[in-house]
C-alpha positions as protocol buffer text, in pm:
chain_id: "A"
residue {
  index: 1
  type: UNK
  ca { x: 3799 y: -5351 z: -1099 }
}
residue {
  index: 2
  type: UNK
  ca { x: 4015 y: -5108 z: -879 }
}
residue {
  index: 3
  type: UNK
  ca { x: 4129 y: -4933 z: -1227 }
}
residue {
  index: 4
  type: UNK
  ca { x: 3740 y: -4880 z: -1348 }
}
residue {
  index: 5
  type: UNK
  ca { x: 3661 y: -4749 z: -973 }
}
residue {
  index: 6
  type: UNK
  ca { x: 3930 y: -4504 z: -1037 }
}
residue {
  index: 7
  type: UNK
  ca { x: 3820 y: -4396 z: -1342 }
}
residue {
  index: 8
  type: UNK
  ca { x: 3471 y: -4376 z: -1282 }
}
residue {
  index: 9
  type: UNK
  ca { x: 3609 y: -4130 z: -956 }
}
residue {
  index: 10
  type: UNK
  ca { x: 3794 y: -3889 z: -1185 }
}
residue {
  index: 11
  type: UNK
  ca { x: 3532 y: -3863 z: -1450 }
}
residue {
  index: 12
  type: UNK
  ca { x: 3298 y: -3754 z: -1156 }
}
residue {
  index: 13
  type: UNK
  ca { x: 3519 y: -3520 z: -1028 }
}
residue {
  index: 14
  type: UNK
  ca { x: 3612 y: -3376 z: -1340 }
}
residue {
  index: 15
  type: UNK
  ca { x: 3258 y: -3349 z: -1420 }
}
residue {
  index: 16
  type: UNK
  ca { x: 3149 y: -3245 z: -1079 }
}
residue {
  index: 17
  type: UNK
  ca { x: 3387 y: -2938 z: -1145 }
}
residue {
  index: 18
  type: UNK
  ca { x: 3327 y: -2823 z: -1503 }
}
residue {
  index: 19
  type: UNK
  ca { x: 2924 y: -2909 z: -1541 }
}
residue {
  index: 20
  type: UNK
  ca { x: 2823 y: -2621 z: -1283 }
}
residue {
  index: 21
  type: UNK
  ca { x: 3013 y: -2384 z: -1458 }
}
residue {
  index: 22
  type: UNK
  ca { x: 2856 y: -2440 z: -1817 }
}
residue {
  index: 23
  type: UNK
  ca { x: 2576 y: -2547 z: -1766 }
}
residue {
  index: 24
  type: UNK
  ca { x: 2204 y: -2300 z: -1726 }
}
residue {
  index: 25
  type: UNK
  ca { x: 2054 y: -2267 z: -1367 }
}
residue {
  index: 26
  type: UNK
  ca { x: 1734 y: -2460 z: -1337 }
}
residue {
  index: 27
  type: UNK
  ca { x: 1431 y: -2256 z: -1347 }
}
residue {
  index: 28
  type: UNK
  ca { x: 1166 y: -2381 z: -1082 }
}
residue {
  index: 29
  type: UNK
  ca { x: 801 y: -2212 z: -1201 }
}
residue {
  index: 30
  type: UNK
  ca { x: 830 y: -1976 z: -885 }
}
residue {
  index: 31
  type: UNK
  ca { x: 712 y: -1667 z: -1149 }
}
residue {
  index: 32
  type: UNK
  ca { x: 454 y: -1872 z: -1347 }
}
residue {
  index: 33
  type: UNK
  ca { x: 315 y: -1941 z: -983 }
}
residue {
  index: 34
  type: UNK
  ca { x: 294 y: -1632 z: -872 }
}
residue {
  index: 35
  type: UNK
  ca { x: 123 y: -1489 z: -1166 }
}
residue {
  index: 36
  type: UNK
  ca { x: -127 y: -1775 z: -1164 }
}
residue {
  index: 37
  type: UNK
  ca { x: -215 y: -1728 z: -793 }
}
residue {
  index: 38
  type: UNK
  ca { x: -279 y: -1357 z: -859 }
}
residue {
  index: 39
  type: UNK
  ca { x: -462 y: -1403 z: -1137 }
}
residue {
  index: 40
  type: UNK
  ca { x: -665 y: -1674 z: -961 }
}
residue {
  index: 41
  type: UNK
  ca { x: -735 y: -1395 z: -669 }
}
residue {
  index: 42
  type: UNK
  ca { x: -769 y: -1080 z: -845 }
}
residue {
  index: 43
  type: UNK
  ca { x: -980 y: -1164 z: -1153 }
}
residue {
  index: 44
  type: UNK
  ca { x: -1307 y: -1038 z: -1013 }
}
residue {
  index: 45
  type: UNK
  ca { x: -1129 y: -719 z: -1041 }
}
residue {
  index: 46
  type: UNK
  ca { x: -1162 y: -710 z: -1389 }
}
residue {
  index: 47
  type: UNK
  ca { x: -1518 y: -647 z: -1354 }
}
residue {
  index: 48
  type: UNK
  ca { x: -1561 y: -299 z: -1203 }
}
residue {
  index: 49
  type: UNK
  ca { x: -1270 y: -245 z: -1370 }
}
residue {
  index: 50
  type: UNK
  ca { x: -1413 y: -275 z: -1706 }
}
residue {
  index: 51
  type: UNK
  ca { x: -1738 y: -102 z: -1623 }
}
residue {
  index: 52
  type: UNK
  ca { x: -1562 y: 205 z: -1512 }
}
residue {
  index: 53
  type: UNK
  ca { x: -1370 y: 174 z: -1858 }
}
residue {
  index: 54
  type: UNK
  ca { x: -1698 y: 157 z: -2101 }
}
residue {
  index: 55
  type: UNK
  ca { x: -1824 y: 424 z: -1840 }
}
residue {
  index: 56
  type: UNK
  ca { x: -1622 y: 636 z: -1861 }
}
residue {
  index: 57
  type: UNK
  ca { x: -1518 y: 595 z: -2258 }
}
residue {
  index: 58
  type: UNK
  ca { x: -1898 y: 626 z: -2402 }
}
residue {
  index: 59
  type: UNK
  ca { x: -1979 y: 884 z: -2089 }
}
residue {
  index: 60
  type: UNK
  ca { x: -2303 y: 643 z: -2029 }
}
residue {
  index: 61
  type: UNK
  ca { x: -2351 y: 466 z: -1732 }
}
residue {
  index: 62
  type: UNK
  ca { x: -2663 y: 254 z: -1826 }
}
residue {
  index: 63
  type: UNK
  ca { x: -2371 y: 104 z: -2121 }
}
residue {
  index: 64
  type: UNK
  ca { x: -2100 y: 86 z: -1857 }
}
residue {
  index: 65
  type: UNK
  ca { x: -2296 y: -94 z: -1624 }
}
residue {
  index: 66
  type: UNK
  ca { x: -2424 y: -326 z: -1882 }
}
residue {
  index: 67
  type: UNK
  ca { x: -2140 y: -355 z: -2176 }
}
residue {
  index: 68
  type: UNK
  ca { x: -1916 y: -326 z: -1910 }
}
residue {
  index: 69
  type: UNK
  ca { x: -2049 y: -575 z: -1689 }
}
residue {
  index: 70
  type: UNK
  ca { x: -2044 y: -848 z: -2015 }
}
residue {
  index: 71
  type: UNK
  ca { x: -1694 y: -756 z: -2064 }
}
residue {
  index: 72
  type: UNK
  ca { x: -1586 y: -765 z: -1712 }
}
residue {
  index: 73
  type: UNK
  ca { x: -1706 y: -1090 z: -1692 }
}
residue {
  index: 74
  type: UNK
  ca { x: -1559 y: -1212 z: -1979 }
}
residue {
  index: 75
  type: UNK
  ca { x: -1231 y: -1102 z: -1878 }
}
residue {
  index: 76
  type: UNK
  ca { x: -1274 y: -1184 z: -1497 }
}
residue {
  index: 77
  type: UNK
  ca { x: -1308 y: -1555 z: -1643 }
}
residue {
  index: 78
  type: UNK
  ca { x: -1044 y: -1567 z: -1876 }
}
residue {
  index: 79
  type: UNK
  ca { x: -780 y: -1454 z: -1606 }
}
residue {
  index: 80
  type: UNK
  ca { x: -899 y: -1675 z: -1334 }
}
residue {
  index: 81
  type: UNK
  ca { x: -857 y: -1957 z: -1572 }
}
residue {
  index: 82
  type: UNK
  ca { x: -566 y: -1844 z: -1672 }
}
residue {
  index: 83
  type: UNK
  ca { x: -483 y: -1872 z: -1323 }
}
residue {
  index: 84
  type: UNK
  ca { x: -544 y: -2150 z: -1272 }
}
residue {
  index: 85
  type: UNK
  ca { x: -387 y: -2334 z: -1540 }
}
residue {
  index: 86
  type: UNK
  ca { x: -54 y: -2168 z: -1488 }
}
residue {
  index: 87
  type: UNK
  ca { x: -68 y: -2257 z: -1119 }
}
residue {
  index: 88
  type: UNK
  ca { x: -145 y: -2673 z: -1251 }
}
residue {
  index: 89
  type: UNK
  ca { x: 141 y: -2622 z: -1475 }
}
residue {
  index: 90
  type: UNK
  ca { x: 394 y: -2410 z: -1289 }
}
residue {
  index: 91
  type: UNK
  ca { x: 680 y: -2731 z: -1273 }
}
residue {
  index: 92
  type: UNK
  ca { x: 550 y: -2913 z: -1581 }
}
residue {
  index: 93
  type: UNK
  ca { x: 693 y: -2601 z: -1845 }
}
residue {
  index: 94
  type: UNK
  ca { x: 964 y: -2387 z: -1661 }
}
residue {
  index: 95
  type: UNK
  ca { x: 1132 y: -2253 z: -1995 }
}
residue {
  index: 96
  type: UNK
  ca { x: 845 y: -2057 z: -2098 }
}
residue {
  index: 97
  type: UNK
  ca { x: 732 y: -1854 z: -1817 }
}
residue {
  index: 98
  type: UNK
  ca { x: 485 y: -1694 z: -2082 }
}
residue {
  index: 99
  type: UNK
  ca { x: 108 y: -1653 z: -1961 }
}
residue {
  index: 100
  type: UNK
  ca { x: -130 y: -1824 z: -2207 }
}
residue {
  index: 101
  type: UNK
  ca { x: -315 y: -1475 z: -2198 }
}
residue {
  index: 102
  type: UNK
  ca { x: -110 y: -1180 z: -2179 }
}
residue {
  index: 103
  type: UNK
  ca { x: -368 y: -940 z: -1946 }
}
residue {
  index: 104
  type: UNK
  ca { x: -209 y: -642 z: -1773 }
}
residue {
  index: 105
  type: UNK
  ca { x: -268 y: -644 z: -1443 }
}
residue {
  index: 106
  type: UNK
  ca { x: -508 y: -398 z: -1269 }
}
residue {
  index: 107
  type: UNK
  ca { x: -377 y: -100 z: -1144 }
}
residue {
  index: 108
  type: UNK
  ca { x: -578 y: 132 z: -918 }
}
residue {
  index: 109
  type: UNK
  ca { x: -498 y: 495 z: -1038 }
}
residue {
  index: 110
  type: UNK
  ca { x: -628 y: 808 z: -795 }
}
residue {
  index: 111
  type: UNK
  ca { x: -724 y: 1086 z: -1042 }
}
residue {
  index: 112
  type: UNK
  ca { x: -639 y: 1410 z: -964 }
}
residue {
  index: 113
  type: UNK
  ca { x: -943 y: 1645 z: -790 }
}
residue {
  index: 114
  type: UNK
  ca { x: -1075 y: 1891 z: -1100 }
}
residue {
  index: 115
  type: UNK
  ca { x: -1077 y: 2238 z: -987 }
}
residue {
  index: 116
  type: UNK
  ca { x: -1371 y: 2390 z: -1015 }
}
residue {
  index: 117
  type: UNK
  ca { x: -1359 y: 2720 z: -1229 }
}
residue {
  index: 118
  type: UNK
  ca { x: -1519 y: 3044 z: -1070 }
}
C-alpha cells in the first residue's frame, strides 16, 4: 500500500512538472464572445450602411433607399444571428474561433471635403 502511494506521488509530480510544458494553453471563447456580442449590437448598422453603398454605387437614391434597404436588412439579420449563435456557443467550440459568416465589420470613414473649382 505505502509502495503504490509512493508511486502514485512521483508519477504526479513527474507529470505535474512536464505536462505544463508540452502541452497547448486552453482557449476559453473570450474572442468568439466578443465578436458575437458586437455583432449582436451593431447589426442594425448594416442597414444605413448598405443604403449609402447602393446610393452611392448606382448614384440613385430612390434604389439606395429601396435596394439598399432589402439588403441592409438582409445583412443586419444575418449578423445579429450570427451573433447570437457565437455568443450560445462561445465555450462549446474554442478551437475554431471562426465566425459562421465572415462579415467585415462596419467602419465609419469621414470623406474628405471636395473643393469646389472656381
Amino acid at each position: 500500500m505505502k509502495r503504490a502511494f509512493i508511486i502514485a506521488l512521483v508519477t504526479a509530480i513527474i507529470l505535474g512538472i512536464t505536462l505544463p510544458v508540452t502541452a497547448e494553453p486552453i482557449k476559453i471563447g473570450t474572442e468568439k464572445l466578443e465578436r458575437g456580442g458586437k455583432n449582436i449590437v451593431l447589426g442594425w448598422t448594416e442597414v444605413p450602411d448598405a443604403v449609402v453603398k447602393v446610393t452611392k454605387d448606382t448614384n440613385n437614391p430612390f434604389l439606395g433607399i429601396t435596394v439598399g434597404l432589402v439588403k441592409g436588412v438582409l445583412n443586419a439579420f444575418a449578423r445579429t444571428a450570427s451573433g447570437t449563435l457565437d455568443v450560445a456557443t462561445f465555450p462549446v467550440d474554442s478551437n475554431k474561433p471562426e465566425p459562421l459568416i465572415k462579415a467585415e465589420m462596419v467602419e465609419v470613414v469621414a470623406e474628405p471635403e471636395s473643393e469646389v473649382t472656381k
